[in-house]
KEVOKE-209000 format. One line per 2 residues: their letters; for each residue z, x, y of C-alpha. Coordinates in Angstrom, 3 decimals. Layout:
N
a = Z X Y  ...
***
This chain:
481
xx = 98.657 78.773 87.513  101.482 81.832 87.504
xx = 104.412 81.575 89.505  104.912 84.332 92.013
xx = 107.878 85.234 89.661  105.681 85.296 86.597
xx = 103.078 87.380 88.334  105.641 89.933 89.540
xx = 107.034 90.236 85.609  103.523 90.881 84.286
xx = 102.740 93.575 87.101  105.599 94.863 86.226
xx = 105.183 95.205 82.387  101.757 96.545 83.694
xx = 103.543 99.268 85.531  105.809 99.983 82.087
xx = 102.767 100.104 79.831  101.015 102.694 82.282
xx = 103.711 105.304 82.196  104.650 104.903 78.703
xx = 100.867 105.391 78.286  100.868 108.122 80.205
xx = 103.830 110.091 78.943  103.897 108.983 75.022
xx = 102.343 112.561 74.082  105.920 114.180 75.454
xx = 107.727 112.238 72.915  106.018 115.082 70.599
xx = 107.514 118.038 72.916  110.157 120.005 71.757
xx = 112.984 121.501 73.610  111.578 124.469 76.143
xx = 112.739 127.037 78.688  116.376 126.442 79.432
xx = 117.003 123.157 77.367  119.011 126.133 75.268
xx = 121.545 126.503 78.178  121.675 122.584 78.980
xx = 121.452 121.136 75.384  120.927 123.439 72.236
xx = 123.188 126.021 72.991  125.840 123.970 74.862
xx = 129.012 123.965 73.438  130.370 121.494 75.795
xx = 128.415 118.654 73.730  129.410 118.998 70.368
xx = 133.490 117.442 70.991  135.440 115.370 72.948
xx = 137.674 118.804 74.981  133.467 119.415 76.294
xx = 132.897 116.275 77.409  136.299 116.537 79.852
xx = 135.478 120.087 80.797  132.015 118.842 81.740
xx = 133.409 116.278 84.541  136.942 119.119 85.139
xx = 135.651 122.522 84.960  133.708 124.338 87.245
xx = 131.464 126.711 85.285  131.425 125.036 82.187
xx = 127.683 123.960 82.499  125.532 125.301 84.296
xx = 125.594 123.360 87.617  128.075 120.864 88.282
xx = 125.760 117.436 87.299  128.529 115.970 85.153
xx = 126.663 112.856 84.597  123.568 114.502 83.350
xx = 125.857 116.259 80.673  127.616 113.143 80.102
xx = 124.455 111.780 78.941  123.330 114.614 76.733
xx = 126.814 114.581 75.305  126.308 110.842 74.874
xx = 122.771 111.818 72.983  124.323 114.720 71.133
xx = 126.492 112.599 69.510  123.554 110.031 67.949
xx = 120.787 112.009 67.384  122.187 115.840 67.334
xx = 119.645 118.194 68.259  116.232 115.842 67.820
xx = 114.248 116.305 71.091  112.474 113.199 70.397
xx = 115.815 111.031 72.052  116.019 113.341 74.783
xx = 112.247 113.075 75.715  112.165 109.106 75.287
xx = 115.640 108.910 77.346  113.683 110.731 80.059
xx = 110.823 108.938 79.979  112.423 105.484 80.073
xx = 114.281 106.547 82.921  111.247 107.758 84.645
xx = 109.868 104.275 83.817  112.832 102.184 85.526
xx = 112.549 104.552 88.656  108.635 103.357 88.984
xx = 109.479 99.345 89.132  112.528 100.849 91.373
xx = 110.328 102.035 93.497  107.641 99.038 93.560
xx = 110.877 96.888 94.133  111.981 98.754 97.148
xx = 108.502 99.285 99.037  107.879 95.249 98.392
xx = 111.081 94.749 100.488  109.916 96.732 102.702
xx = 106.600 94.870 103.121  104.911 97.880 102.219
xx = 101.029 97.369 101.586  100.049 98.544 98.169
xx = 103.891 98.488 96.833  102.020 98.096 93.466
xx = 99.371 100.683 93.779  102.418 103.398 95.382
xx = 104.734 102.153 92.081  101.877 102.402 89.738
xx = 101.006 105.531 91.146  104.085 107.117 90.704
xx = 104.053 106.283 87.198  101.450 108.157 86.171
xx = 101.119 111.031 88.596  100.695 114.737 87.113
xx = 103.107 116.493 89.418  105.873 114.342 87.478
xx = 105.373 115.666 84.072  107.833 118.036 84.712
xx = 110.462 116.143 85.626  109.674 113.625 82.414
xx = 108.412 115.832 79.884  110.990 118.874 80.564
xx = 114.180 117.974 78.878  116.459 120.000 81.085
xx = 115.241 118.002 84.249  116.839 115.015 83.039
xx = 118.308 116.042 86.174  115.522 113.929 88.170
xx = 115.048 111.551 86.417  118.724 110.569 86.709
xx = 119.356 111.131 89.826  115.995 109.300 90.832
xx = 117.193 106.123 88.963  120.585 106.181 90.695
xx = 118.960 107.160 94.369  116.259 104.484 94.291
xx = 119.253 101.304 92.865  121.523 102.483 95.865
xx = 118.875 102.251 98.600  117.427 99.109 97.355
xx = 121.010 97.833 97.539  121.813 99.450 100.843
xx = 118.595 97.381 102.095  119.982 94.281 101.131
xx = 123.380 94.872 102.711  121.096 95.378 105.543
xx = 119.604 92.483 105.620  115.889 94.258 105.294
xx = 113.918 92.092 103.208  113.801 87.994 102.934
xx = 117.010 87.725 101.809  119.961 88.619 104.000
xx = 123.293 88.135 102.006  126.499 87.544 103.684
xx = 130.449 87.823 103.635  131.625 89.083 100.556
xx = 128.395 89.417 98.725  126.869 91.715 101.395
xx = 129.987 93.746 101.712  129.549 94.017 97.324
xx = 126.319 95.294 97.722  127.359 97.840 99.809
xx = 130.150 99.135 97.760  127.853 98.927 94.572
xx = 125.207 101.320 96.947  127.983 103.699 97.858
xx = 129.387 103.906 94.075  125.646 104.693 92.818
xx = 125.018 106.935 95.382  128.086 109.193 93.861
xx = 126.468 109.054 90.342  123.621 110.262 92.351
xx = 125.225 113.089 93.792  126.541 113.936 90.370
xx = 123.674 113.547 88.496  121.845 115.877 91.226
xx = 123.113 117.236 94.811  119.318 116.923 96.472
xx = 119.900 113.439 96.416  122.289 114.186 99.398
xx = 119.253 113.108 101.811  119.563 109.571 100.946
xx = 121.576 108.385 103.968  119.330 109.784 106.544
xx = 116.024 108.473 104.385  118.235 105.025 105.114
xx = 118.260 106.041 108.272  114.652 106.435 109.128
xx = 113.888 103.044 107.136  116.150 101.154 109.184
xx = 114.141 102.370 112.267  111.148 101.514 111.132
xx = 111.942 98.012 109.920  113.604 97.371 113.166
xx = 112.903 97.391 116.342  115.659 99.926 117.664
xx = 119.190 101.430 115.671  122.282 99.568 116.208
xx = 125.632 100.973 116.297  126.338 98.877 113.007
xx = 122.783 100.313 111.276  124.990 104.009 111.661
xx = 128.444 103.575 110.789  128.682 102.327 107.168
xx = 126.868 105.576 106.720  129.081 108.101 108.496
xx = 130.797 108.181 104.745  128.063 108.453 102.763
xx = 127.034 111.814 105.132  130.289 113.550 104.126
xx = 130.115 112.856 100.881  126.695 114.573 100.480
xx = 127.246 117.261 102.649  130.342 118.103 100.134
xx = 128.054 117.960 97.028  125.827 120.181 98.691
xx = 127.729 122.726 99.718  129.540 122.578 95.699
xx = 125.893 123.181 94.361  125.364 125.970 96.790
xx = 128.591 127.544 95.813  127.767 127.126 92.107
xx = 124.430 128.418 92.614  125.790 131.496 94.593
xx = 129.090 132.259 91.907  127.631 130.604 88.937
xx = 124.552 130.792 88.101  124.005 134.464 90.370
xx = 121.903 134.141 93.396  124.098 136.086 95.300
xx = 123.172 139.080 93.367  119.582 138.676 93.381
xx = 118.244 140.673 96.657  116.567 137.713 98.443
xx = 115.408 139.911 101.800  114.276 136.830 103.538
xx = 115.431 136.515 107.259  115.288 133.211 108.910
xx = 111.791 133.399 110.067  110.633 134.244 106.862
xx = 112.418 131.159 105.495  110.523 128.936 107.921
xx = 107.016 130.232 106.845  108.074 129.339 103.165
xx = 109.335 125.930 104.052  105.758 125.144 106.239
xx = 103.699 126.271 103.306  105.542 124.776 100.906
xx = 105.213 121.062 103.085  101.401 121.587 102.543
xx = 101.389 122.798 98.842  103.161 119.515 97.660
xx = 101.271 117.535 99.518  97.908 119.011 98.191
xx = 98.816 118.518 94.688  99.994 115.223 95.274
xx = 96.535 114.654 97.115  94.586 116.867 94.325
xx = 96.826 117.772 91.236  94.681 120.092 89.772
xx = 95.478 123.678 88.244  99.327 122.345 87.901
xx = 101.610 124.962 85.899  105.193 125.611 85.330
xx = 105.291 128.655 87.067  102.840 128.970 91.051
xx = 102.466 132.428 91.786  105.387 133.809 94.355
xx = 104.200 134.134 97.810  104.003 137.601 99.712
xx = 105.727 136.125 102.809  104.918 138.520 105.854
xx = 106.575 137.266 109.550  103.437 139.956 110.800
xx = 100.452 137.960 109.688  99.336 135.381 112.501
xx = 97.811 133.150 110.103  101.229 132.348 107.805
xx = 102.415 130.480 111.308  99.811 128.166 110.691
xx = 101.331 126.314 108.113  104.613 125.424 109.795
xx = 102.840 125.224 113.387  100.229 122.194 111.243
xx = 103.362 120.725 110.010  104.783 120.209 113.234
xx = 101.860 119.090 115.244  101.324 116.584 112.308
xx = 104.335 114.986 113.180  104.336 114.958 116.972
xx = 100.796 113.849 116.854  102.357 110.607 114.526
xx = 105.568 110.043 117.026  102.835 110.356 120.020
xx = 100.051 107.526 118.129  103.517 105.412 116.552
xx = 102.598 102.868 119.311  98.886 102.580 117.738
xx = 99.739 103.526 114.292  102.977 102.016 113.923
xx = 106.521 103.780 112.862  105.119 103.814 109.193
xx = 103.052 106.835 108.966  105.569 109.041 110.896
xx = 108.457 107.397 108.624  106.514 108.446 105.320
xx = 105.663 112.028 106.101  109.465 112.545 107.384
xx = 110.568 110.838 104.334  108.506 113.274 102.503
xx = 109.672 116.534 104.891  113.327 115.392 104.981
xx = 113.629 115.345 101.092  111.951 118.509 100.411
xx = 114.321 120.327 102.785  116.839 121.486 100.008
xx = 114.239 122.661 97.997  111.907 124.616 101.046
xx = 113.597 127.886 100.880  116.519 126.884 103.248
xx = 119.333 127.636 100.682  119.000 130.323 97.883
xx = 118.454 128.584 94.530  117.643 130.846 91.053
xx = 113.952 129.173 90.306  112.949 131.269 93.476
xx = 113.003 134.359 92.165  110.044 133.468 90.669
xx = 108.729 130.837 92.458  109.186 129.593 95.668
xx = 107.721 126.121 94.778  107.879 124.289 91.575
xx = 106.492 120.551 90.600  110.097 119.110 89.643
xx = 111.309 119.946 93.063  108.719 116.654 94.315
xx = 110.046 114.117 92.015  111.959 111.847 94.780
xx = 110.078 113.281 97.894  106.439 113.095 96.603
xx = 107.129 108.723 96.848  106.771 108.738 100.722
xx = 103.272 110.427 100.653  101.932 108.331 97.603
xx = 103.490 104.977 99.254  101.657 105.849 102.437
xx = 98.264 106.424 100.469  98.286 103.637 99.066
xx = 99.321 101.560 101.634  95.588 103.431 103.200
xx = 94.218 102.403 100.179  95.041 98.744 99.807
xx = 94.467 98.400 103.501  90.432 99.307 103.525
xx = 89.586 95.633 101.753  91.967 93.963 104.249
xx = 90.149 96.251 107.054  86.669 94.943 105.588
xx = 87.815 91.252 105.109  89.566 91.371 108.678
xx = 85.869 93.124 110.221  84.210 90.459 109.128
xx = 86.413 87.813 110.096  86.105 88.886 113.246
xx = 82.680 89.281 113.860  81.829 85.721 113.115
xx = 84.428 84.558 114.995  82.571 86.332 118.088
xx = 79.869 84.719 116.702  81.201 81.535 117.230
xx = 82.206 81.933 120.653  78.477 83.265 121.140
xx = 78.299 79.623 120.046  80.800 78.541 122.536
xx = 79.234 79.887 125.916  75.729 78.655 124.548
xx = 77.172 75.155 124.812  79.091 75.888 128.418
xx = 75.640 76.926 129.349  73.798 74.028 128.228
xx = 76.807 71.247 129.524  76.805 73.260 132.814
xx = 73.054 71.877 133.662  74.323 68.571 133.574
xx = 75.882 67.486 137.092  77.565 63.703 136.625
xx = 76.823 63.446 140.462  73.250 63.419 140.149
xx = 72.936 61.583 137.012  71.494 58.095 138.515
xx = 69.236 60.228 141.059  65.709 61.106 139.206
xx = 65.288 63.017 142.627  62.201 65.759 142.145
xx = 63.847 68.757 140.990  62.734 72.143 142.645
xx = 61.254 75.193 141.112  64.996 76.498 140.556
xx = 66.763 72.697 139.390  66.972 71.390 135.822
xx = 65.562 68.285 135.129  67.750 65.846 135.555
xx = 66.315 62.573 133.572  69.644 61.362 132.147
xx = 71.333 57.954 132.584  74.844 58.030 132.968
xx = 75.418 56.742 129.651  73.070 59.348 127.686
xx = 74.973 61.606 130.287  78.309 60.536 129.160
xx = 77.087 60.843 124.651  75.457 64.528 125.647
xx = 78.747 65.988 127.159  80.881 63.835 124.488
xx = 78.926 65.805 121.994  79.524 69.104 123.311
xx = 83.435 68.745 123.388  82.932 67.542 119.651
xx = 81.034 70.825 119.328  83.366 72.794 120.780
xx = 86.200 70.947 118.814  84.202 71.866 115.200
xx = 83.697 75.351 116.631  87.160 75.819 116.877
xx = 87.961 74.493 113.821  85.763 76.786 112.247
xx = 87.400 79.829 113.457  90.318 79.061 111.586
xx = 88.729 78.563 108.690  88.852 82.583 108.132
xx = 92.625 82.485 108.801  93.350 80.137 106.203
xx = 93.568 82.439 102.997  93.573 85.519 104.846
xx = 96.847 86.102 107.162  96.295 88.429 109.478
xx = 97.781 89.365 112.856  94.128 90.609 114.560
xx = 91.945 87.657 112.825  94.825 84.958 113.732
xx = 94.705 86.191 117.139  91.147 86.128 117.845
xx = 90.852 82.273 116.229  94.020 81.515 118.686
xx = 91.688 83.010 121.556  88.746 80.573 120.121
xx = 90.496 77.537 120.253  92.071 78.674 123.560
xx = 88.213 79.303 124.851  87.125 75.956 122.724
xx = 90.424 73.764 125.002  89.453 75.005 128.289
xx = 85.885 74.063 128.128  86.716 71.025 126.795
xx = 89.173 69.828 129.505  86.475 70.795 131.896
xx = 83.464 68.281 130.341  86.710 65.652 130.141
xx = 86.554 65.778 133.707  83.039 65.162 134.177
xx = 83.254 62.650 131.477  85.755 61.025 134.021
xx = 83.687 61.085 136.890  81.393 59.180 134.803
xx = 83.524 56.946 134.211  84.637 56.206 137.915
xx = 81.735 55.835 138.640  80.775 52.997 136.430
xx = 83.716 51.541 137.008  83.058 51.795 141.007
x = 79.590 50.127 140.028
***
């Protein structure tokens, strides 16, 4: 029989051999779009004066991801110009961020961690982000994003094991130095500290002052990488002289629509394409409010049912929202002019949807197994009240008195002895009964079923005391005899 470690390596090699399945046709891609501007016709790759104006001057790629050009300077160097390493260094990362992912919703307790990671693997809204050289960008980022929260939940003691002292405190540093190479692989991944946030929430049961702190850093520093990419994107790559005429109304019918078009292809990714047709955004059409008035009563109505539904729900779909926001319309960035949605802007947000579909997903067996489980456990105290019934006929007071029982009496034709053996063998009854219940918690642990076998053998004890005490009375009285 597998160890649980051995079972988690092969479902992890299972999770490898899926996307590498999936994405071994864009090994055959060549370079596209603007892989000129990133890696062809970059002339910060080809010596070592690029490589230090890549991580010193502004405006010598263009955006400031110095660790993305690092690595295609790194590539440049072995295989030259041979898309073939560029697509396999993309899809390996992509690879590691899937069993990244699987590793950080299993800390998490997540239901489905497998499905969500195996999902992500293979999902059709990421083939941009693999197969598109340039986006090495998410990839990247997405590898360094997903290391430093799964660290920053084990500083946090979230998970089974809860380091201490120095260890702890190394975790954390390692989390806050790979959340930098996150930032300078890609600025969106600025959201990560409130995404830790809204996790520590939801695994606890309120925010402590020590939950916020350690974080307070992490804020600045993103907010400071943001604001660089927005000033690159305004001076540097030019969309301050593209005529945007989009007031801050309109901006908030783009970002509602756009909620709901990710999460339909992520839901149904059908008729995907590089390019989505641009929106005619129009603040005097009723029925464009829709979209951010759905969005918002979607998330009230899951803060309003948190009590029934839990925190996880409302923490997946804000985990979803709160990493789209850089790319919803918010800030002016060039792929808008022609689009104002695109697949690759999904990469990191589309794994709080898919996590909380297939925690849905794995949950309908446990939902059957757990309906079952319960039903004949009301069977069994069906069971239970047909013996209180029957043992409640049987008065020890009466049991030497064959008096003539009335139209409305039992019969009462016991000695005390047979008395004594008939109520003996309902408390055994009621003993096996309860016994039984638990028999359906024993390979299946869950809350509901546990607590309605706990109820049982509550139901089962009480009855029981009460024959004991007519089983005493017997008793007395043959000893009084």
């Amino acid at each position: 029989m597998l160890t649980p470690r051995a079972r988690a390596i092969l479902w992890g090699i299972l999770i490898l051999a899926l996307a590498a399945t999936a994405y071994a046709p864009a090994l055959r891609g060549d370079f596209v779009w603007d892989d000129d501007d990133y890696v062809t016709d970059n002339p910060t790759l080809t010596n070592l004066d690029g490589l230090r104006r890549i991580w010193l001057e502004f405006g010598a790629t263009p955006q400031y991801y110095p660790l993305v050009y690092t690595t295609f300077w790194i590539e440049y160097h072995i295989w030259q110009l041979h898309p073939f390493g560029y697509h396999l260094t993309n899809v390996l990362l992509h690879m590691v961020n899937a069993l990244l992912l699987w590793a950080i919703l299993r800390r998490l307790a997540v239901p489905g961690a497998w499905l969500a990671a195996a999902i992500f693997a293979v999902h059709p809204v990421h083939v941009e982000s693999v197969a598109w050289i340039t986006e090495r960008k998410n990839v990247l980022s997405g590898a360094f994003y997903l290391s430093s929260m799964l660290l920053y939940l084990r500083f946090a003691g979230i998970g089974p094991d809860r380091p201490s002292g120095r260890r702890r405190w190394a975790y954390f540093v390692l989390a806050l130095l790979l959340f930098a190479c996150a930032l300078l692989s890609k600025s969106v991944t600025c959201t990560l500290p409130a995404a830790l946030v809204l996790l520590l929430w939801w695994r606890r049961r309120r925010l402590r002052a020590s939950d916020l702190w350690p974080l307070i850093g992490w804020l600045v520093v993103g907010l400071l990488m943001a604001l660089t990419t927005v000033w690159m994107e305004r001076h540097h790559v030019g969309t301050r002289y593209i005529d945007w005429s989009l007031s801050p109304l309109d901006r908030c019918l783009i970002a509602g629509r756009a909620v709901w078009f990710y999460a339909a292809k992520l839901l149904w990714p059908a008729k995907l394409t590089f390019f989505y047709p641009r929106w005619h955004i129009d603040a005097g059409l009723w029925w464009q409010y829709l979209f951010p008035l759905a969005a918002v009563a979607v998330i009230a109505a899951l803060w309003w049912l948190r009590s029934r539904l839990g925190k996880g729900p409302l923490v997946a779909v804000l985990l979803f929202v709160g990493t789209l926001t850089p790319a919803l319309g918010f800030v002016d960035v060039y792929p808008m002019r022609f689009s104002f949605v695109a697949d690759h802007f999904q990469y990191l947000a589309s794994a709080g949807l898919i996590a909380l579909g297939a925690a849905f997903l794995w949950s309908i067996e446990t939902r059957i197994k757990r309906r079952r489980a319960i039903s004949a456990i009301n069977e069994l105290r069906d069971i239970t009240h047909v013996i209180d019934m029957k043992q409640l006929t049987k008065d020890p007071d009466t049991a030497e008195i064959l008096a003539k029982a009335t139209t409305h009496s039992p019969e009462r034709s016991l000695d005390p002895f047979g008395l004594w053996r008939y109520l003996d063998y309902c408390t055994e009854m009621l003993s096996l009964t309860s016994k039984l219940g638990y028999l359906y918690v024993e390979n299946f642990h869950d809350t509901e079923v546990s607590n309605a076998a706990t109820e049982l053998e509550n139901l089962c004890t009480g009855l029981s005391r009460k024959i004991w005490q007519k089983i005493m009375i017997l008793r007395a009285n043959s000893s009084a005899d």
